[in-house]
N, C-alpha and C positions, 0 to 999 in steps of 0.2 A: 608381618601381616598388617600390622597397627598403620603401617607410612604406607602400603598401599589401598588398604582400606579408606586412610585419609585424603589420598587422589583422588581414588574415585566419587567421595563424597564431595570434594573440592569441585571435579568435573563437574559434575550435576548442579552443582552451586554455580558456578559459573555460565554453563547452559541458561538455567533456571534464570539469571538475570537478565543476559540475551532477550528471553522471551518476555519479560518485563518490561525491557525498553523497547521489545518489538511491538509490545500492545501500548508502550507510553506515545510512542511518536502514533500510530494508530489512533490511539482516542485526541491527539494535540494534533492531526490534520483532518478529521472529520468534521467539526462545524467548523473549519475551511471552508471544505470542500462542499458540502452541504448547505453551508449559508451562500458560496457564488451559484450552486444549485437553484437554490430558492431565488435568488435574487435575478440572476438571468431567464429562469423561467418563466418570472412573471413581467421581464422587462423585454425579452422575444416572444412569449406567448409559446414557448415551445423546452419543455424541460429535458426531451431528448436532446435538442441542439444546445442547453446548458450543459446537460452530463459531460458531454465532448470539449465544450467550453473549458469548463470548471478542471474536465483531467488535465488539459493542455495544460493549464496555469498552473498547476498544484503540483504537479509529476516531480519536474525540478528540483525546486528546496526539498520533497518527500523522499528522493533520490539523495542530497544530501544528509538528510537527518537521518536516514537510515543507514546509512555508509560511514558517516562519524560519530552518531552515536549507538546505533544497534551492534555494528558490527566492526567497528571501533578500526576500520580501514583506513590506513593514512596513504596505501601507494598509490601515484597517477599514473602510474605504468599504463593500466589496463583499463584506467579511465574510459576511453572510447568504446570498450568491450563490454564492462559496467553499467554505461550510461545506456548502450543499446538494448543488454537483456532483461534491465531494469525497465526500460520501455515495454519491450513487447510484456512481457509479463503481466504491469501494469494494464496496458490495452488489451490483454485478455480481461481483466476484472472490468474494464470500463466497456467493452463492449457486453458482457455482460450484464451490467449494471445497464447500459444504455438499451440495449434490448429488453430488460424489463419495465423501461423506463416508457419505453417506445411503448407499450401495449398498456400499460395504466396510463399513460399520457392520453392515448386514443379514448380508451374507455371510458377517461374521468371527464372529458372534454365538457362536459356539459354541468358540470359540479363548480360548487366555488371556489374560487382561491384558496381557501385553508383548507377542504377538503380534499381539493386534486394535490394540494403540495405536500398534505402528511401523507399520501401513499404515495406519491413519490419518493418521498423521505424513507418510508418502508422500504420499497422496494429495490432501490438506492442502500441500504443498510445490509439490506438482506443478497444482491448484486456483490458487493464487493465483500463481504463476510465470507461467500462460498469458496473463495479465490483467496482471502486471505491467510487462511491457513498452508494452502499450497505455493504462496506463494513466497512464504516463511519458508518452506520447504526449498526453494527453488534454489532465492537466495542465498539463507544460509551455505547452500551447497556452495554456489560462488564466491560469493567473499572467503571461505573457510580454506575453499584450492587458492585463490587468486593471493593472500597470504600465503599456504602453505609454498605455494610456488613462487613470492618473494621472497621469504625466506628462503627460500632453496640458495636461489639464483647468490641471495649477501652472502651466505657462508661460506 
């Protein structure tokens, strides 16, 4: 009972840091992602056309730091299958985000700069938060087969 009692507290532990390093690179790409926000926004006059901006640049290395260090995936097997539904996923959050971005954008228009950019920042915050946990979700799922199905294949 003791050594499987021990697994299971082991799994959980293991899990448990997963999702530590899933929220470490998350908070280590947010004033990213958020400072080419602000800083494109105020240099197109348009923070919907930053959001778009900013994911394009950012997606990438976020793509990589979550794949070698959240989920500690070393095979390039499925690299191209990885990279794509790590995309779309992503551009769900960012079109979300860019659509809330889009209607404080419009509303704030006539406010000043530090006012239209801290609710952008909100709502930018609040945009990709709602997606982030599902998309912990998502992931996880993929890397979790995309291993168990390398491992298949070595043995």
């Amino acid at each position: 009972m003791h050594v499987m009692g021990g697994s299971v507290a082991n799994a959980h532990t293991v899990e448990t840091r997963k999702k530590l390093r899933y929220a470490a690179v998350a908070v280590a790409f947010l004033p990213i992602g958020q400072g080419l926000i602000q800083v494109f926004g105020v240099w197109l006059n348009s923070y919907t056309a930053a959001s778009l901006l900013a994911a394009a640049i950012v997606t990438v290395p976020n793509f990589f730091a979550n794949k070698h260090f959240v989920w500690r995936a070393k095979s390039v097997e499925d690299l191209r299958k990885q990279v794509i539904v790590f995309w779309l996923v992503v551009m769900l959050a960012v079109a979300l985000a860019t659509l809330f971005t889009s209607i404080v954008d419009d509303a704030m228009a006539r406010e000043t700069t530090a006012i239209r950019g801290a609710a952008v920042f909100l709502v930018q915050v609040l945009g990709f938060g709602v997606v982030w946990v599902g998309r912990f979700l998502i992931l996880d799922r993929w890397f979790s087969n995309s291993q168990t199905a390398h491992a298949t294949t070595r043995s």
